[in-house]
C-alpha positions as CSV (number, residue, x, y, z in Angstrom):
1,X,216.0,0.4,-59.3
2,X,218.9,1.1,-61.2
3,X,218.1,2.8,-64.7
4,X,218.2,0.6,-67.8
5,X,221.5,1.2,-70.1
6,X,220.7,0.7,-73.8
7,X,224.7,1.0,-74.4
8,X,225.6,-1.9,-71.4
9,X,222.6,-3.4,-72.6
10,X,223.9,-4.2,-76.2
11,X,227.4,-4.3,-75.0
12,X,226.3,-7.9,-73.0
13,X,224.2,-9.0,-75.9
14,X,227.2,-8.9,-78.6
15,X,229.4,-10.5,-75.6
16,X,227.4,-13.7,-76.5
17,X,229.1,-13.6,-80.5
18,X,227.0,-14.7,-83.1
19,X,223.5,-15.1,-81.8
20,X,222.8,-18.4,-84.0
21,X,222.2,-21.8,-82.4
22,X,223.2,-22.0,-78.4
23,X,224.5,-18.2,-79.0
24,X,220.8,-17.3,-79.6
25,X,219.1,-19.2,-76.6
26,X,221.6,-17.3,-74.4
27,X,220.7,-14.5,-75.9
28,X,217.1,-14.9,-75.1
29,X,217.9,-15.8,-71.4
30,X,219.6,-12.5,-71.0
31,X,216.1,-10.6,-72.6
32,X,214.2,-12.7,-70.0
33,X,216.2,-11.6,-67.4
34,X,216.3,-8.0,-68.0
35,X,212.5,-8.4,-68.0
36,X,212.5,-10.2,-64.4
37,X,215.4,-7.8,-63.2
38,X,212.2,-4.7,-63.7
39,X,209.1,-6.8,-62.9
40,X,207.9,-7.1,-66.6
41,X,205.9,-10.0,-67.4
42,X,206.4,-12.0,-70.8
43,X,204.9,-14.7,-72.3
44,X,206.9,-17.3,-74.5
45,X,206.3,-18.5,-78.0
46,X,208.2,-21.6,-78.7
47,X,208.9,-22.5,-82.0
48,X,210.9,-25.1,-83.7
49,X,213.6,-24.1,-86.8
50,X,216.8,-25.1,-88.1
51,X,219.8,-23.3,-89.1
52,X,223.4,-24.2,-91.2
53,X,226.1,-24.9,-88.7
54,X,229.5,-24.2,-90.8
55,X,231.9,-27.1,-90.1
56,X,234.4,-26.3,-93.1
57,X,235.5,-23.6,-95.5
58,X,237.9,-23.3,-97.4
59,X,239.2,-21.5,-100.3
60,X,242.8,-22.0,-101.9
61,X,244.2,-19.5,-104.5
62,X,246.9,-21.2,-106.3
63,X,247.3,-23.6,-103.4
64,X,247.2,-20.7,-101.0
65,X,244.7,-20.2,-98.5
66,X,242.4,-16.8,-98.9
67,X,240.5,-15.9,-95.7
68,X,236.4,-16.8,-96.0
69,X,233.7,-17.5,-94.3
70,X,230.8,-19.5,-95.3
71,X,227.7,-18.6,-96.7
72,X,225.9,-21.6,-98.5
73,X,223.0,-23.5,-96.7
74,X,224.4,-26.9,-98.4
75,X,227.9,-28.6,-98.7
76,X,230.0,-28.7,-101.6
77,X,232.6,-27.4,-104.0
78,X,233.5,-25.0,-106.7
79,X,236.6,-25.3,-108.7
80,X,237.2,-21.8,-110.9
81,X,236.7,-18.5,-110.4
82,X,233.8,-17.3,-112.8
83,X,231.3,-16.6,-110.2
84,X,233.1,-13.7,-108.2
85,X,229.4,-11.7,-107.5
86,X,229.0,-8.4,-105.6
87,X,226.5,-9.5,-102.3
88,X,224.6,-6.3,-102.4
89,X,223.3,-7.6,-105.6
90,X,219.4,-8.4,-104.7
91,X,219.4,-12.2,-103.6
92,X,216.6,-13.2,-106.1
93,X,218.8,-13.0,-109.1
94,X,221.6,-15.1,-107.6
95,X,220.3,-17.3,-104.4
96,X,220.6,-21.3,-106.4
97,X,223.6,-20.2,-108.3
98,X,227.6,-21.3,-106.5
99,X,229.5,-18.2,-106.0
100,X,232.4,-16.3,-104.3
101,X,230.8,-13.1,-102.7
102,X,232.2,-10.1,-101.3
103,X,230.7,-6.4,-99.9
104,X,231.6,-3.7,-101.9
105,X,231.0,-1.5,-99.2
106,X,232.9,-3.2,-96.3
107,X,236.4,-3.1,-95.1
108,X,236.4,-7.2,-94.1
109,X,234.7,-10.3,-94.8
110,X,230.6,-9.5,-94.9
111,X,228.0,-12.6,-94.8
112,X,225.3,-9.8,-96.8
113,X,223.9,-13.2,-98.1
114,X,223.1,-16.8,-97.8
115,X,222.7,-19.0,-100.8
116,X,221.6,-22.4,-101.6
117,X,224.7,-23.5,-103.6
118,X,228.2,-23.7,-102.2
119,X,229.1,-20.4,-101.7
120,X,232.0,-18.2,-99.6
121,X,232.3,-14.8,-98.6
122,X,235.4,-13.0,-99.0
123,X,236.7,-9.3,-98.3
124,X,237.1,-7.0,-101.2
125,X,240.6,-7.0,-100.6
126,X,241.1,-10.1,-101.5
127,X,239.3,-9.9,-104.6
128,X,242.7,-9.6,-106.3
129,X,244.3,-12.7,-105.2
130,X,241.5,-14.9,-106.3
131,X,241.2,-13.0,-109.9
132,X,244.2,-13.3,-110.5
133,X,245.1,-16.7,-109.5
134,X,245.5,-19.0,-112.2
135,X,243.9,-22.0,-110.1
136,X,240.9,-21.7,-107.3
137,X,238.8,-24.2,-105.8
138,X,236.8,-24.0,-102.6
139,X,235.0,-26.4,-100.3
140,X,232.3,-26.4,-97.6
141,X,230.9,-28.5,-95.2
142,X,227.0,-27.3,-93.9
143,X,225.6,-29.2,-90.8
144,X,221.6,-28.4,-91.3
145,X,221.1,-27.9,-87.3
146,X,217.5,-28.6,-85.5
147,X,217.4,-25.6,-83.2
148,X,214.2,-24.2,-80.6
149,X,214.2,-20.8,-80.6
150,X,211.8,-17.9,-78.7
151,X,209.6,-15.2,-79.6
152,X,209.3,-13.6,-76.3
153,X,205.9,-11.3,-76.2
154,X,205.7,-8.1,-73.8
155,X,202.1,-6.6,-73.4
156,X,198.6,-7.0,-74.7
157,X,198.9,-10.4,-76.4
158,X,195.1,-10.5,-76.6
159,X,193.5,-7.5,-78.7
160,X,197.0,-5.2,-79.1
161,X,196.4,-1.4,-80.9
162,X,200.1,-2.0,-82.7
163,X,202.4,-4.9,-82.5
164,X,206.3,-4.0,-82.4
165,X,209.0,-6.5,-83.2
166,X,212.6,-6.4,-83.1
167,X,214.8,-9.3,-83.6
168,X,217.7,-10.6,-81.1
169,X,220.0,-13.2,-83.5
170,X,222.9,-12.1,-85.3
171,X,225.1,-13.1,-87.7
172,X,228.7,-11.8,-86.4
173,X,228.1,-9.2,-83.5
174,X,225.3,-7.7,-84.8
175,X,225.5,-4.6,-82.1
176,X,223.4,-2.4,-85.1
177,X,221.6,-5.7,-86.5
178,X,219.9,-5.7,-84.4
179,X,220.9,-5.5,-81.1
180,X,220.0,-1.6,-81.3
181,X,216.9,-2.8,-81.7
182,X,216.4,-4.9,-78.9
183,X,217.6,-2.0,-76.8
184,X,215.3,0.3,-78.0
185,X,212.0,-2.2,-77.2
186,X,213.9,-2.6,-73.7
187,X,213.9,0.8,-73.2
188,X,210.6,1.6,-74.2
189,X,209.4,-0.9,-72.1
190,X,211.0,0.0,-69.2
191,X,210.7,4.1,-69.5
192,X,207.0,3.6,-70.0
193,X,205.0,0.6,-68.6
194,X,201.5,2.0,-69.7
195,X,202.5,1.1,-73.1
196,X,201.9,-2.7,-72.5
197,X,198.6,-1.9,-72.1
198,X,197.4,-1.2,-75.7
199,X,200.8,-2.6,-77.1
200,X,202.4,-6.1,-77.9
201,X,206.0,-5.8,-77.9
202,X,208.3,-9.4,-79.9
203,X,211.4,-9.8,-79.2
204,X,212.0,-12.6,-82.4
205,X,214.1,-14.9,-82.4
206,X,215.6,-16.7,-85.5
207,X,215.5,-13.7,-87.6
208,X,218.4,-14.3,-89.8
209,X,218.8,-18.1,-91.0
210,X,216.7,-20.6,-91.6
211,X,215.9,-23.0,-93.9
212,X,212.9,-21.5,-95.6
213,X,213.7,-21.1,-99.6
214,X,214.0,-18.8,-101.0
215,X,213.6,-16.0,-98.0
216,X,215.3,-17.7,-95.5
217,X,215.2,-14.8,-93.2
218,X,212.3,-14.0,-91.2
219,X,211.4,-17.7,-89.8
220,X,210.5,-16.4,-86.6
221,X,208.0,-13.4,-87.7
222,X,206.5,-16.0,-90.0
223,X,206.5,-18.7,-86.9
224,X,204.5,-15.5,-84.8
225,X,202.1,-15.0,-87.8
226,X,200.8,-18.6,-87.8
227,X,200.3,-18.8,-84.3
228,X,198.5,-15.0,-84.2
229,X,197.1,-14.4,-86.9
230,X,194.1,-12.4,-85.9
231,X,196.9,-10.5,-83.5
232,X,198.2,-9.0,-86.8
233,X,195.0,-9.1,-88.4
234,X,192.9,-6.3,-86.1
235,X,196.3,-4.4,-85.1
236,X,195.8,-0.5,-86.5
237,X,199.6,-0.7,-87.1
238,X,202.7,-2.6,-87.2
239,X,206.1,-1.2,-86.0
240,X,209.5,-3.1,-87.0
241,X,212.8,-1.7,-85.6
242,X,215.4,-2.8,-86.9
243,X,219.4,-1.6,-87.2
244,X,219.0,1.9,-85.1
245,X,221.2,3.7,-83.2
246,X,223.9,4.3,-85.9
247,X,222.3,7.3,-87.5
248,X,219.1,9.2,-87.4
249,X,216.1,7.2,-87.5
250,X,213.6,7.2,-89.7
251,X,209.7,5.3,-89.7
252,X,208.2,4.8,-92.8
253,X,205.8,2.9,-94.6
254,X,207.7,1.7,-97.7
255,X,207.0,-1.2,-99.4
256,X,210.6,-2.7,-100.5
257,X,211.8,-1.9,-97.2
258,X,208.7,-3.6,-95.2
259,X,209.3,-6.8,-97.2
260,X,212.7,-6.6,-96.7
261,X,212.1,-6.3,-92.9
262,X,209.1,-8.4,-92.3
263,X,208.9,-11.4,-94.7
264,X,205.0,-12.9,-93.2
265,X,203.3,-14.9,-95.6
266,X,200.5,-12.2,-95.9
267,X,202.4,-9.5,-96.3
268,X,200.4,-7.7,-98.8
269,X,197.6,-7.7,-96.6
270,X,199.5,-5.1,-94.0
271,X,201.5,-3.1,-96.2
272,X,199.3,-0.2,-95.5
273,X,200.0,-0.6,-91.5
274,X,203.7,-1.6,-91.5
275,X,206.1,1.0,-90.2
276,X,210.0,-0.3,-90.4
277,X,212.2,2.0,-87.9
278,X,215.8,1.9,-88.7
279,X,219.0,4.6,-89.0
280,X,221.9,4.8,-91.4
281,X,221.4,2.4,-93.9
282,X,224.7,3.4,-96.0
283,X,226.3,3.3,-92.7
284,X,225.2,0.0,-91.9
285,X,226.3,-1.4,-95.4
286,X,229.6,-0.6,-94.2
287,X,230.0,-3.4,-91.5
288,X,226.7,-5.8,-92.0
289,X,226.9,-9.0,-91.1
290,X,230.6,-8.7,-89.9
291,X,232.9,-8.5,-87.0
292,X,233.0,-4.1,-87.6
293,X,229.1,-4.3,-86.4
294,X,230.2,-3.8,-82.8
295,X,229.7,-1.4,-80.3
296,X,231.4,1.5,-81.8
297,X,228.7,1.9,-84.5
298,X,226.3,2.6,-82.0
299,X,225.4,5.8,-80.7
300,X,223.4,6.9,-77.3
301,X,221.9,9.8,-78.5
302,X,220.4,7.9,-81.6
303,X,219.4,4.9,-79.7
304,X,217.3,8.0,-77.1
305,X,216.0,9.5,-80.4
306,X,214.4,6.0,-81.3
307,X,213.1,5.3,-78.4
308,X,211.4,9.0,-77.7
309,X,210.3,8.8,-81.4
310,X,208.0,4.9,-81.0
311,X,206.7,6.4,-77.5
312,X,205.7,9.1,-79.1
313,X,204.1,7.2,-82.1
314,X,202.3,4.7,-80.1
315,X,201.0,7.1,-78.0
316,X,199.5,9.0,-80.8
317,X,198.0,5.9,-82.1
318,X,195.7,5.7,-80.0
319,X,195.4,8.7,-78.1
């Protein structure tokens, strides 16, 4: 059997675009499979969401068109310019308010954030133009979409030691969120089979978008946790990895960053057990959530260093 490729791997996985909507289902077909291609079995967790599908925007600066993209869960309009906001501002201060966003951090238009007013997400180049147009006005048109989407479960999905997720969706490319990821459960899975003995691995779909207010992220962790409950309940630890592969990793147990990565309802009640693995964040800022998060962020000898580094932790773990 041919040995797995994290690189090809994520390479065919970004091929699909934006994994939202019919993007994401292929997405999951390709996981599947992988998993058939090397004889692992899998067990599917179907689960019903819904996500904005972005038929219009549109934002003129003194009648001229400025490049955008969406970012609002409703339709609507905005006429004037005095809510230009930074999107790496945390989302609780700023998720019902109408806005113009842009990434401080990144070269192009980012989609850091969604928000339940009209909103649009511009590149920091552009800022200018709209600041110093004397008239702006935007529109958008949002399509709430009914979408099935997968958790696909690998391993013990009975008594499990540690539970490890990893998300497949995307907004834009995502080749570091969180493709990466996905490669790095892959090949864990593959390099070491005795690991699904003691170990439930999720691949989680609907990750990104949904319309849960006001953390609209994490649907399909939240969508596991209802189902299996006492999964997470008697696991001794649980592992998220999430954006690897561009730096070196680190695992901690932190809370800000395990709320940030795993949204459950009961989150309180595992903070002590929840591990997040990820690499550069300052790195990641860079291109998040835009087309720059492709496959030259992404680096073999990271994505090896991440998957040595969660064999090595669940073998400890119960060892």
């Amino acid at each position: 059997m041919e040995k797995f490729n994290t690189i090809k791997f994520i390479e065919k996985l970004i091929s699909f675009g934006e994994r939202q909507g019919e993007a994401e289902t292929c997405a999951a077909k390709y996981i599947i499979e992988i998993l058939n291609q090397y004889g692992v079995g899998y067990f599917l967790h179907e689960f019903k969401t819904a996500i904005p599908l972005i038929r219009k925007s549109c934002v003129l600066a003194d009648s001229k068109l400025v490049p955008s993209k969406g970012t609002s869960f409703t339709s609507g309009k905005i006429n004037g310019k005095d809510s230009i906001v930074s999107s790496l501002v945390p989302l609780k201060f700023l998720f019902e308010y109408s806005n113009f966003n842009f990434n401080p951090e990144c070269e192009i238009i980012s989609q850091s954030n969604f928000y339940s007013a009209p909103s649009f997400a511009i590149s920091k180049n552009d800022l200018g133009i709209v600041l110093n147009s004397k008239k702006v006005s935007a529109e958008i048109v949002v399509e709430k979409k009914e979408h099935i989407s997968l958790n696909i479960l690998v391993g013990n999905i009975r008594n499990p030691d540690n539970v490890i997720f990893a998300h497949y969706d995307s907004i834009s490319l995502g080749a570091t969120d969180n493709a990466s990821g996905i490669a790095v459960l892959m090949d864990t899975i593959i390099s070491d089979s005795e690991l699904l003995i003691k170990n439930l691995f999720v691949f989680s779909g609907n990750e990104e978008l949904s319309y849960d207010e006001p953390t609209y992220w994490g649907h399909g962790f939240r969508e596991f946790e209802k189902d299996y409950l006492e999964i997470l309940d008697k696991a001794k630890s649980i592992i998220v990895v999430d954006c690897v592969g561009n730096g070196k990793t680190v695992l901690e147990n932190d809370d800000y960053v395990g709320n940030l990565s795993f949204p459950i309802i009961n989150a309180t009640l595992y903070s002590k057990k929840l591990f997040v693995m990820y690499g550069d964040i300052r790195k990641l800022f860079k291109v998040y959530h835009s087309d720059l998060d492709d496959l030259s962020q992404i680096d073999r000898n990271h994505l090896l260093e991440a998957s040595v580094l969660l064999q090595k932790e669940l073998k400890n773990r119960y060892e």
